[in-house]
DRENKEDO-842879 format. One record per residue (C-alpha): residue in one letter; x, y, z; residue number from 1. Coordinates in nm, 2 decimals. Each point is the difference from the previous one (the first is absolute). Example, Ala and Ser with C-alpha at 12.3 -4.5 7.8 and 13.67 -1.06 7.14 Angstrom:
# residues 2
<atom><r>A</r><px>1.23</px><py>-0.45</py><pz>0.78</pz><k>1</k></atom>
<atom><r>S</r><px>0.14</px><py>0.34</py><pz>-0.07</pz><k>2</k></atom>
END
This chain:
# residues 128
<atom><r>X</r><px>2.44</px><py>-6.26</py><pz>3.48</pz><k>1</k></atom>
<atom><r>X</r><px>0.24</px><py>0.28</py><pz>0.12</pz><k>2</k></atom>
<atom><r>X</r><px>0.08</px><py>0.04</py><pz>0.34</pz><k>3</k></atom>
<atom><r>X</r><px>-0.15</px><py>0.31</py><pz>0.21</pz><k>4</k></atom>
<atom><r>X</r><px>0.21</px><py>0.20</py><pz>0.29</pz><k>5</k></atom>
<atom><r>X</r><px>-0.14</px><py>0.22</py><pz>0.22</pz><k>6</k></atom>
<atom><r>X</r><px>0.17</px><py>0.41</py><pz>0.01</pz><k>7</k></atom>
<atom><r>X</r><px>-0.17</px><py>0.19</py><pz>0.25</pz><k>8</k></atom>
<atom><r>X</r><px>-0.11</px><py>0.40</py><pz>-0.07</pz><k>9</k></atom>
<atom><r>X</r><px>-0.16</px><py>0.26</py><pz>0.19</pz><k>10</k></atom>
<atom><r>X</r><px>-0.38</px><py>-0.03</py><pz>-0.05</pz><k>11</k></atom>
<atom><r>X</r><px>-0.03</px><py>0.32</py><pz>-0.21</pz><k>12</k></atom>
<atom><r>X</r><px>0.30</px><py>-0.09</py><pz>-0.27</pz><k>13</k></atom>
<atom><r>X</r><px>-0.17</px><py>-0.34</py><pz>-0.03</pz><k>14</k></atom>
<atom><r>X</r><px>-0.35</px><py>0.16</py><pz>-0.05</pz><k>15</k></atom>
<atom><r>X</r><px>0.17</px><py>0.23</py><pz>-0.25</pz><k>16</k></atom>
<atom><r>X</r><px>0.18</px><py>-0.27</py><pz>-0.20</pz><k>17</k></atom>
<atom><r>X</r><px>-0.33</px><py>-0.24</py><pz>0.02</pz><k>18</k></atom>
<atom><r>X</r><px>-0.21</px><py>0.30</py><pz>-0.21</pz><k>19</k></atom>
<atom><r>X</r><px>0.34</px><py>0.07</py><pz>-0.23</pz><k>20</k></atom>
<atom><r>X</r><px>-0.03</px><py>-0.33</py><pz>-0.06</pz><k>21</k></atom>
<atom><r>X</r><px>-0.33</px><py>-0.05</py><pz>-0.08</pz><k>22</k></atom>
<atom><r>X</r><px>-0.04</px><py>0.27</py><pz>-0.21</pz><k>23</k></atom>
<atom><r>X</r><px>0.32</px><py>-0.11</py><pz>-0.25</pz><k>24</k></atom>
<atom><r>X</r><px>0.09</px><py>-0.37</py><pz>0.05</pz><k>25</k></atom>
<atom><r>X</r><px>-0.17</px><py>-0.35</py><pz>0.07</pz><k>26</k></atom>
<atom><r>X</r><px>0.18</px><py>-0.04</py><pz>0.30</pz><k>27</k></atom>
<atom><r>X</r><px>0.23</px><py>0.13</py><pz>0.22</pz><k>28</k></atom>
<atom><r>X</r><px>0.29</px><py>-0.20</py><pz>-0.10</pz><k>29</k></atom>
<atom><r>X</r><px>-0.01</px><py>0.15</py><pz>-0.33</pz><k>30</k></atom>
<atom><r>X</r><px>-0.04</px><py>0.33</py><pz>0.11</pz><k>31</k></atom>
<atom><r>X</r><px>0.31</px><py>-0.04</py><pz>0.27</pz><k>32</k></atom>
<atom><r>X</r><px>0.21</px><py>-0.17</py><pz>-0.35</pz><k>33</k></atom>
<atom><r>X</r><px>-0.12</px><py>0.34</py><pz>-0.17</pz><k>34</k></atom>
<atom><r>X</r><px>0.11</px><py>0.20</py><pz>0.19</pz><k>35</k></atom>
<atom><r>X</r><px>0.34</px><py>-0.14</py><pz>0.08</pz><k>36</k></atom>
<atom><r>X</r><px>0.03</px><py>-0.02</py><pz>-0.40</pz><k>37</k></atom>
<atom><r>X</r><px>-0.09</px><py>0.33</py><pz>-0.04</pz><k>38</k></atom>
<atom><r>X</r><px>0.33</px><py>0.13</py><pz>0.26</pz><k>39</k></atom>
<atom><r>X</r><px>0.22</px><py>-0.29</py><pz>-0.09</pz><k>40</k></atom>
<atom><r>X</r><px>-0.03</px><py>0.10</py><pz>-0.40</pz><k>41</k></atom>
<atom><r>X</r><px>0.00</px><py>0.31</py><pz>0.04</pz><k>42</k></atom>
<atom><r>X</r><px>0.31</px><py>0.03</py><pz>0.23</pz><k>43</k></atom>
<atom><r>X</r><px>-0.17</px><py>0.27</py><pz>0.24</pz><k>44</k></atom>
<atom><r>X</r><px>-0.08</px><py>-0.01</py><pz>0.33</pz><k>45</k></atom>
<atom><r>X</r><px>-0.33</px><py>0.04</py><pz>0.16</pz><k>46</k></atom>
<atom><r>X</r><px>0.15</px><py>0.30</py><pz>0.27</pz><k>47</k></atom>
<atom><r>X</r><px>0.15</px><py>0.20</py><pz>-0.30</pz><k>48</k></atom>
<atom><r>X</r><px>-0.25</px><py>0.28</py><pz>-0.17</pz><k>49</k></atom>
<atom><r>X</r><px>-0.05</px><py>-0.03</py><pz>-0.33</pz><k>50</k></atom>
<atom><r>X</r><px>0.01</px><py>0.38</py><pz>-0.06</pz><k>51</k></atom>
<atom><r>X</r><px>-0.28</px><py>0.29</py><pz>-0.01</pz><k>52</k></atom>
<atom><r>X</r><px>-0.35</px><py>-0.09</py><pz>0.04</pz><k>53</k></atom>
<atom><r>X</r><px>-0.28</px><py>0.12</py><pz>-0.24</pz><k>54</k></atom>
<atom><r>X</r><px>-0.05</px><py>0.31</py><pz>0.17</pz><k>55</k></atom>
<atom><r>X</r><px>0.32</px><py>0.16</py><pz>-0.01</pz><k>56</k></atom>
<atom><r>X</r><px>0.07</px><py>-0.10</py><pz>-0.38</pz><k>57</k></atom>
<atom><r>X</r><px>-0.36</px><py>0.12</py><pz>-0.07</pz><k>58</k></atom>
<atom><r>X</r><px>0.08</px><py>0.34</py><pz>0.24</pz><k>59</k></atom>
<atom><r>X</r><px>0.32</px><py>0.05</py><pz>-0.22</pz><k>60</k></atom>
<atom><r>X</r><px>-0.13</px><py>-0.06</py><pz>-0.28</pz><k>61</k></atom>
<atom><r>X</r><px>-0.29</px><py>0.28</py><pz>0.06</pz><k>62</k></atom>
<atom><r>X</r><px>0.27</px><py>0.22</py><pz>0.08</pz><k>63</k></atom>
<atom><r>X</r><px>0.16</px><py>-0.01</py><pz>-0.31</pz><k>64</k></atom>
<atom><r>X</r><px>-0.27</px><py>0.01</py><pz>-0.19</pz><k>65</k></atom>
<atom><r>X</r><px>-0.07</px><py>0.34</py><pz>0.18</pz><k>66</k></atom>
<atom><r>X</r><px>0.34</px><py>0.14</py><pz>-0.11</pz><k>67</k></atom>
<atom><r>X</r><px>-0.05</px><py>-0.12</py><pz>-0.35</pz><k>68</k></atom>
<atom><r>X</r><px>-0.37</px><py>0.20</py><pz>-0.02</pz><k>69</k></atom>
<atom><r>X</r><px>0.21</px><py>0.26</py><pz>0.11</pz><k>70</k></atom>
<atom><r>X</r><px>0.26</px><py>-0.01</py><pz>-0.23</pz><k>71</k></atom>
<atom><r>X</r><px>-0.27</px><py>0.00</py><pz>-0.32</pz><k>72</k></atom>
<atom><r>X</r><px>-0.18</px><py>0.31</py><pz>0.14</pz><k>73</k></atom>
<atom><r>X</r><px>0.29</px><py>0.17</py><pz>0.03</pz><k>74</k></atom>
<atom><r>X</r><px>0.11</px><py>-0.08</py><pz>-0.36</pz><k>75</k></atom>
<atom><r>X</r><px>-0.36</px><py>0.10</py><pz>-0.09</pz><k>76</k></atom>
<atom><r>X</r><px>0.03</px><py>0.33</py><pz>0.15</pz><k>77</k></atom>
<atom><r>X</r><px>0.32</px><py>0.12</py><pz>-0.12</pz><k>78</k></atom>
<atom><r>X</r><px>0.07</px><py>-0.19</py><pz>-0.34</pz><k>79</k></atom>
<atom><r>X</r><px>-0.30</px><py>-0.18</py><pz>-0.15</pz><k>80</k></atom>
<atom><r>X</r><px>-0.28</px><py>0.33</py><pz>0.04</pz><k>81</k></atom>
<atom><r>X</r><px>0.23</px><py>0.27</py><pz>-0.07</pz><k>82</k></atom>
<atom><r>X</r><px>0.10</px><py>-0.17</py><pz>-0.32</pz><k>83</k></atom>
<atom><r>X</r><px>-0.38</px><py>-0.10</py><pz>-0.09</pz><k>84</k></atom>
<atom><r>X</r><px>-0.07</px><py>0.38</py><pz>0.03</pz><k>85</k></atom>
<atom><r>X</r><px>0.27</px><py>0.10</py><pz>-0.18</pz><k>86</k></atom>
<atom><r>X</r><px>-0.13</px><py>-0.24</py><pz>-0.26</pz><k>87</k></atom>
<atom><r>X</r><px>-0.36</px><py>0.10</py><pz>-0.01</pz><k>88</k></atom>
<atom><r>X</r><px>0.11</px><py>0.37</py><pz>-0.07</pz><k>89</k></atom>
<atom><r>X</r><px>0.16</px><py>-0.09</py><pz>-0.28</pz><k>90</k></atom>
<atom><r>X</r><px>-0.26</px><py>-0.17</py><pz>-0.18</pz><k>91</k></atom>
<atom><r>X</r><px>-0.26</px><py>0.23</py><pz>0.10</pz><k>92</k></atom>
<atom><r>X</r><px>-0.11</px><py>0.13</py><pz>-0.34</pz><k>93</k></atom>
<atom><r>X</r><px>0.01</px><py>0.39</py><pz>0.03</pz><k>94</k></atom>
<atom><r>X</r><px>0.05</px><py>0.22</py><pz>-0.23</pz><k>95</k></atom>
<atom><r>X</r><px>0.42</px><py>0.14</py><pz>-0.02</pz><k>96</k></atom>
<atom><r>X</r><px>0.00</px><py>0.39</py><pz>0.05</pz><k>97</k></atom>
<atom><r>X</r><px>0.11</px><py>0.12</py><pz>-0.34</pz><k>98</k></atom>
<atom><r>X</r><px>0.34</px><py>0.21</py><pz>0.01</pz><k>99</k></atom>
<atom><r>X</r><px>0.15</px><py>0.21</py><pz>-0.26</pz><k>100</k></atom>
<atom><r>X</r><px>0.34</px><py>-0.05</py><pz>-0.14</pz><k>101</k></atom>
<atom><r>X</r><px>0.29</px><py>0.19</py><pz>0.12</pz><k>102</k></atom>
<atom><r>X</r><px>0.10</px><py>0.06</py><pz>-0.37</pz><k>103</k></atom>
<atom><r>X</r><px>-0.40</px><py>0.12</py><pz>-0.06</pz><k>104</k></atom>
<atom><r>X</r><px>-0.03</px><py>0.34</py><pz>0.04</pz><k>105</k></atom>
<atom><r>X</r><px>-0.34</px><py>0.18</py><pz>-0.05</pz><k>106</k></atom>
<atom><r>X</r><px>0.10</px><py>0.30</py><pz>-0.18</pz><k>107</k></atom>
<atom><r>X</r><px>-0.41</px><py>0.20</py><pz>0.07</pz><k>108</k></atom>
<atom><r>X</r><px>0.06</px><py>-0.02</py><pz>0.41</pz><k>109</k></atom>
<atom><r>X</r><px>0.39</px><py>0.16</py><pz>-0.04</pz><k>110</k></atom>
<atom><r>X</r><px>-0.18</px><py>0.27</py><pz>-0.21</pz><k>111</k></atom>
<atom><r>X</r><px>-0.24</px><py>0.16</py><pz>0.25</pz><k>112</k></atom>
<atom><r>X</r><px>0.25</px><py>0.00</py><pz>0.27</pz><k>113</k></atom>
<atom><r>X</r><px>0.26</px><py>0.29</py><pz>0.05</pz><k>114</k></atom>
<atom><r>X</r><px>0.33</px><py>-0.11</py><pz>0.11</pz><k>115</k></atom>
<atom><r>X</r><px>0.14</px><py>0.30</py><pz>0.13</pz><k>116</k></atom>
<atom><r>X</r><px>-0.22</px><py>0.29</py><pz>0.17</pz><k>117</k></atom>
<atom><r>X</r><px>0.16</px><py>0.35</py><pz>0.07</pz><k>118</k></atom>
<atom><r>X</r><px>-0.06</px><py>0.11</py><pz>0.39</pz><k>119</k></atom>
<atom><r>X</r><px>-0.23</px><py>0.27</py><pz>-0.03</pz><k>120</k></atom>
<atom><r>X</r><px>0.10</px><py>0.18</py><pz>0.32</pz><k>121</k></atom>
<atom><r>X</r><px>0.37</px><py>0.04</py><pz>-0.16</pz><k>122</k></atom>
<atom><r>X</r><px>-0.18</px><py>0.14</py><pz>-0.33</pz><k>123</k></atom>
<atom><r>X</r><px>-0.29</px><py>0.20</py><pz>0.15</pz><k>124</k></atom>
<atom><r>X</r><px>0.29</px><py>0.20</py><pz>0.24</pz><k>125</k></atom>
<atom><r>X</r><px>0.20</px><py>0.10</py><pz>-0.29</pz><k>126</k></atom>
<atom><r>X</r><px>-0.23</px><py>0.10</py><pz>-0.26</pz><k>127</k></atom>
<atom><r>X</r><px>-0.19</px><py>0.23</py><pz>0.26</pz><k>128</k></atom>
END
């Protein structure tokens, strides 16, 4: 049987260590070799932080999320709906306007048309 030795701890760590204890290990030798294990392997010691908590990962995170919805709506606005539009008209079936030829020349319409009128003031003065 091993030998026991007595370490003395203020009444709330003891209480604190007794429920750790409880709740993970058989007994608290075990948990008290865990734990030691657990800094000794590790090389880290129990007054050092081990870096940002939950919260602030979880608060960073959120705000880069944020940025990223931002980015895409922007993206959506000026290149992905314009484009989509510009799509969309041109598939539209409609009808093309029909244009003569520059070379086509309708001969009827240049028939009933005077090109070149005489001023009838000029005309109507002289003759008089």
């Amino acid at each position: 049987m091993d030998s026991f030795i007595t370490i003395r701890f203020k009444r709330e760590t003891a209480k604190r260590f007794q429920t750790f204890s409880k709740t993970h290990f058989k007994t608290h030798t075990e948990t008290m070799e865990a734990v030691l294990d657990f800094f000794f392997y590790n090389e880290i010691s129990p007054k050092e932080k081990l870096g940002p908590t939950g919260r602030s990962i979880e608060a960073n995170l959120k705000k880069r999320m944020n940025a990223i919805i931002a980015i895409i709506k922007a993206i959506e606005k000026g290149q992905t709906l314009p484009t989509v539009a510009m799509l969309s008209a041109l598939f539209e079936q409609t009808e093309p306007v029909e244009k003569k030829l520059i070379l086509e020349k309708n001969r009827n319409e240049e028939m009933g048309q005077v090109r070149y009128h005489e001023k009838d003031s000029v005309i109507n003065n002289t003759r008089k």
